[in-house]
N, C-alpha and C positions, 0 to 999 in steps of 0.2 A: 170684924169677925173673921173675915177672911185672912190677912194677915196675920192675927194669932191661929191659927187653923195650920197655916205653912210654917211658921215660926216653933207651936208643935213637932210639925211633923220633921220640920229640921235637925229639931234636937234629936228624933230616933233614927236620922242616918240623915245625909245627904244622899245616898246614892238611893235607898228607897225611894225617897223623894222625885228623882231623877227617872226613877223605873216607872213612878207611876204618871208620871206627866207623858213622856213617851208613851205609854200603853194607853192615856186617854185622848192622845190625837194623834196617834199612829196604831191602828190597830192589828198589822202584820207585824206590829212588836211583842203583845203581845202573846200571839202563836211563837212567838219563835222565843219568849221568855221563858214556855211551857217544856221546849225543848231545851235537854242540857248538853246537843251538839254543836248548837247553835248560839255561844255565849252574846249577850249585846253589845258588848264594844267591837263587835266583826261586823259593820255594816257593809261587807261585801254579800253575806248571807241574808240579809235583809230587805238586800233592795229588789225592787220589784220586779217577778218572773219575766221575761218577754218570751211572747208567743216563738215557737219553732218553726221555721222557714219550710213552706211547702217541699216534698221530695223533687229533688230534679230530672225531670223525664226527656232525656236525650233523643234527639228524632231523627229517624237517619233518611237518607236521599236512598230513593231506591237507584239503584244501578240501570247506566241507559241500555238498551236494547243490542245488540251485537251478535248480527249471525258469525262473525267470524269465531274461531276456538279461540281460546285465552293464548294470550304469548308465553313463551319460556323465561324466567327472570334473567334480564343479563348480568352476568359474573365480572366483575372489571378486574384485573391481575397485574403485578403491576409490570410483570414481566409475560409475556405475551407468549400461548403454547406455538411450538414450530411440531407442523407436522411430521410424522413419523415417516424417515424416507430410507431406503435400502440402500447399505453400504454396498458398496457396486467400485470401488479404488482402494484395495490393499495395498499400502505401501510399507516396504520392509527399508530401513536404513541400515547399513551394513558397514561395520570401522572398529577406531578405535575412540578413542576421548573426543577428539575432533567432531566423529559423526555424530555422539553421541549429543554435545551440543548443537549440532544440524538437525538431529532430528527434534530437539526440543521448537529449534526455532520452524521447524515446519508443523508442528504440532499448534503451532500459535497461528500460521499462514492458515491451515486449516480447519481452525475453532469454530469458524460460521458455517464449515461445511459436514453439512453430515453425511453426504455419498462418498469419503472420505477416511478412512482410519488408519494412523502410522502407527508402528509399532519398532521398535529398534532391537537390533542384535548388534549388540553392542559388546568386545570385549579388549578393555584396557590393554594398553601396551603391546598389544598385536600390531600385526601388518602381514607385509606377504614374504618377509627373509626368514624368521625363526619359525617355519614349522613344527618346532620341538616344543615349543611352547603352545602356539595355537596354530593349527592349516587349514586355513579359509575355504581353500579347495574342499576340502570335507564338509568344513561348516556350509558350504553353499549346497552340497548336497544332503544336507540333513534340513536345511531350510525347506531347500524346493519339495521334501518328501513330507513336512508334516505342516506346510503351508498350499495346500490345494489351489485354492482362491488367489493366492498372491496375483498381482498383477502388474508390478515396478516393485524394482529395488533399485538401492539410490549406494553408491558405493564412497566413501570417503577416507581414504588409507594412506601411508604410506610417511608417518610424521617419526616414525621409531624402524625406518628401515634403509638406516642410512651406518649397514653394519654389515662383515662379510655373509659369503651365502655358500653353504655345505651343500654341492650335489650328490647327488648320490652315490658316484665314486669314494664319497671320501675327501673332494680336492674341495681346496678354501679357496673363494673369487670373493678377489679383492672389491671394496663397494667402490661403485660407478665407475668399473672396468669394464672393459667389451665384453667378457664370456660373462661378467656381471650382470649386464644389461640385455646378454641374450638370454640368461637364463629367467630373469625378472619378466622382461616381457610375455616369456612362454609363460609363466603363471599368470601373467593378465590376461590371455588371450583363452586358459583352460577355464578362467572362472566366465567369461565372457560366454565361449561354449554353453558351459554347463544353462546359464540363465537362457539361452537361443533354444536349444535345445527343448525347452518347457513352456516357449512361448511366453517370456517373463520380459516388458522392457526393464535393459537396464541402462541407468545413468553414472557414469564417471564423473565425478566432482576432483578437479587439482585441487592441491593445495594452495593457501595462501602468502603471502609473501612473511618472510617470519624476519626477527628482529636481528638475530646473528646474522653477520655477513656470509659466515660458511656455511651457516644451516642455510640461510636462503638461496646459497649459487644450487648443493645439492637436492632442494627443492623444486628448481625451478629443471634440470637433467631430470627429475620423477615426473615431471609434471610435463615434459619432451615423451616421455614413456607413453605414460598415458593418455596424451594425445594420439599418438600414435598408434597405440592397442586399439584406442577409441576407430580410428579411421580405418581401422584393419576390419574390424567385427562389427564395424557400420553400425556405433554407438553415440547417443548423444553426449557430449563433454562440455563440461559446463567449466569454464575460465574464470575464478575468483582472484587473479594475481594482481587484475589493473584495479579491482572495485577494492582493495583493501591499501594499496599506495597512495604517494602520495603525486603530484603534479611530475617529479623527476624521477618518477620509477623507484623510489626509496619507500624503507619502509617506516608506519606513524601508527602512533597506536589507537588517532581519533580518525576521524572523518564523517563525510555527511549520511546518516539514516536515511531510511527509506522516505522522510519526513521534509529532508534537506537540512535537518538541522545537526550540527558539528554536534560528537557526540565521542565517549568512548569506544572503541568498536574492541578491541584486544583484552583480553588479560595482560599482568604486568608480566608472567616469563615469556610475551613475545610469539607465543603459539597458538594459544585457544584462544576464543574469541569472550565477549561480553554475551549477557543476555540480549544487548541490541546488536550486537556482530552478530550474532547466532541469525536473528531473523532476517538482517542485513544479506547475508550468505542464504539464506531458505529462502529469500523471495526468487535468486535466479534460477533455485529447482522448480519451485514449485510454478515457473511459468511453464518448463516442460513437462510439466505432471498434465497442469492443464492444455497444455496444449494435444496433445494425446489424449488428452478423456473429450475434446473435442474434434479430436481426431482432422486436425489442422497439419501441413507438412510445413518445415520451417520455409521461409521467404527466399525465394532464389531469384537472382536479375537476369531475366532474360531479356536482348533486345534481337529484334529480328531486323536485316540489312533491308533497306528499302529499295536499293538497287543497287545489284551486286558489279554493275561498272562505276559509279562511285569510288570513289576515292575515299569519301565520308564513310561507306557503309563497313569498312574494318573497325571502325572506333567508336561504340554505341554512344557515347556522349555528343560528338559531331551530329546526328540522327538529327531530325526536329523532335522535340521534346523528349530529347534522350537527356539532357541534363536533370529538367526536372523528374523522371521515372526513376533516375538514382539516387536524388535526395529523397525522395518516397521512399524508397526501400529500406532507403539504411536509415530512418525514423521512423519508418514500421519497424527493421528491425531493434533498433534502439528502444522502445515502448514494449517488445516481447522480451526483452533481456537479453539476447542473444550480443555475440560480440559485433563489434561494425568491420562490414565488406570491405577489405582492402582494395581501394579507388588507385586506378592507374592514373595518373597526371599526364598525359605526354608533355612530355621534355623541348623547351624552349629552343631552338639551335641559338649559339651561338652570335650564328653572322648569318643574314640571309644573303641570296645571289648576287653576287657581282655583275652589276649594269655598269655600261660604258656612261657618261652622261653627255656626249658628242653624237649619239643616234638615236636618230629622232624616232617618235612611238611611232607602233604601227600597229594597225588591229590584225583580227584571227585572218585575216584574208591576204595580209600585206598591205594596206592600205595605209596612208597616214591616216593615225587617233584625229590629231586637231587638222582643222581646213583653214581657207585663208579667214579672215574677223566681219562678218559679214553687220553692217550699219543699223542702227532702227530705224523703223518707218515710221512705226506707230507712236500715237501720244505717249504712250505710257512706257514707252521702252527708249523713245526720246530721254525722256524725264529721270528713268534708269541711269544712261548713258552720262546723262549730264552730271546724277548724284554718287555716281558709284565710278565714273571711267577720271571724270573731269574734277569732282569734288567739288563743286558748286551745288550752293542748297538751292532750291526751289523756292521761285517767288513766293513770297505771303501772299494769300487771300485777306482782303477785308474783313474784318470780323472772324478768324480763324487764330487759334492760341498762341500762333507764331507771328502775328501780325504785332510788330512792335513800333508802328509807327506812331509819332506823336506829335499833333494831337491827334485823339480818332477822325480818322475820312467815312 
């Protein structure tokens, strides 16, 4: 009966059939047959709700007790702030091309310093012969009048003034002639003024040694100049001729950086320098910058005579510990940049005194040196006499490392 019953209901659909066995032993099919959002071949819709997970209630820790106030949050940077400090060293650089790469390389010596600020007056193709062009003399005073604060200037000149020079008369001096050189030097010595005058130190920087044989002989006559200006107006002068050659006084266009390591120092026309010549040359100013913002006087050798009947005490090296007090000095001054102390050597004679060798010594008294050869007594000078007068060794002891008898006794 049953069989025909399905076989029935077969013929009026299968999927009837299907609907209705599912709705009579699943009865959440039912409900959801009722619905037509919920078709029955989506048994994701059908299967059985699960309950909803209680709310999650977060519990927090109360905070422990702390009479102290709350901290500030620290700020990590990755570049760390430098306190705000007062520029207290104006430095003006004063030239032409030259300086202008000097000051660049002191610009770089003093980047960690901010008590510190260089600034350049700088004008190309000057020097101190064409005042027609540009007269430094003025420009130093138009400086010192609209620079209050200045407190060094740093002078590096004289690369384009190797050209005659028009006095005021009228008359043409021939370059690096005598009334040539007198009349150059009076402009060193008025610009010199002018900076004393204001209470301004100033530095003289020479030139360096340049690549032409002729440009460097009248280089090195500018650089006699102002030396000598310098000594005149009790200015410091700063020597860059040895630090830019080479071991035989010639000139190279590399050598060792502040670093020691071989590097380019020049430009290729032989005159201006690299970015590392630049700082190579600003490190020996910038020791007397500082040295004056520390208010240090350069290193001078003094020895004092220990007793002035002495013989020794003319020649501080002779002194006790007069040799070592002048390699001190001149490796202090070696380590400030300054140039090294010309050391006197005294001079070897030749031939020392003619002695007769037929008269016999005598001491400070007239006495004979040596007496007649007086014997040993003692053990031990026995034993002397026998190994050193006689050359006979000393008997072996038994059991002593010289004892080479055999067999052992």
């Amino acid at each position: 009966m049953i069989g025909h019953e399905v076989e029935k209901l077969m013929g009026s659909g299968r999927w009837a059939v299907l609907a209705m066995l599912i709705a009579a032993f699943w009865p959440q099919a039912a409900a959801a047959q009722q619905d037509d959002r919920y078709p029955l071949w989506n048994f994701q819709q059908i299967r059985p709700a699960r309950p909803a997970p209680p709310p999650r209630v977060e519990r927090r820790r109360a905070p422990a007790y702390s009479s102290e106030a709350p901290s500030r949050p620290v700020v990590v940077r990755d570049t760390p702030e430098r306190p705000a400090v007062e520029v207290t060293t104006f430095v003006a650089v004063i030239g032409d091309s030259m300086a202008d790469m000097l000051a660049t390389g002191l610009v770089d010596a003093f980047s960690e310093s901010s008590e510190v600020l260089v600034s350049r007056q700088i004008v190309g193709s000057s020097g101190l012969v064409r005042t027609d062009f540009f007269d430094w003399r003025q420009g130093a005073r138009d400086l010192l009048a609209a620079n209050e604060k200045l407190t060094h200037a740093i002078v590096l000149i004289g690369s384009n003034d190797r050209q005659p020079i028009r006095d005021p008369s009228g008359t043409v001096l021939d370059p690096l002639s005598e009334p040539w050189r007198a009349a150059y030097s009076a402009r060193i010595d008025e610009i010199a003024r002018l900076f004393a005058e204001r209470r301004v130190r100033l530095t003289w920087v020479g030139l360096p040694i340049m690549e032409g044989q002729r440009m460097a002989a009248d280089s090195m006559v500018l650089n006699e100049l102002f030396r000598a200006g310098a000594r005149r107006n009790s200015l410091p002068f700063v020597d860059l001729w040895e630090s830019f050659a080479d071991a035989n006084n010639r000139y190279t266009p590399t050598g060792p950086d502040l670093n020691g390591d071989t590097v380019r120092l020049r430009a290729g026309d032989g005159v201006h320098f690299t970015r590392l010549g630049a700082r190579k040359a600003a490190h020996f100013v910038e020791v007397e910058i500082r040295r004056a913002m520390e208010g240090r006087a350069p290193a001078n050798i003094v020895a004092v005579p220990a007793d002035a009947s002495d013989p020794a005490s003319s020649d501080p090296a002779l002194q006790p510990g007069g040799i070592e007090r002048v390699i001190d000095q001149v490796v202090l001054r070696g380590l400030d940049g300054l140039p090294p102390v010309a050391i006197v050597i005294p001079q070897r004679p030749l031939a020392g005194p003619i002695l007769p060798l037929t008269v016999p010594d005598t001491s400070g008294g007239g006495l004979l040196a040596a007496g007649p050869a007086r014997r040993a007594t003692t053990e031990a000078g026995l034993m002397l006499e026998r190994t050193l007068v006689e050359g006979r060794m000393p008997d072996a002891k038994p059991g002593r490392a010289d004892d080479f008898r055999w067999p052992v006794k």
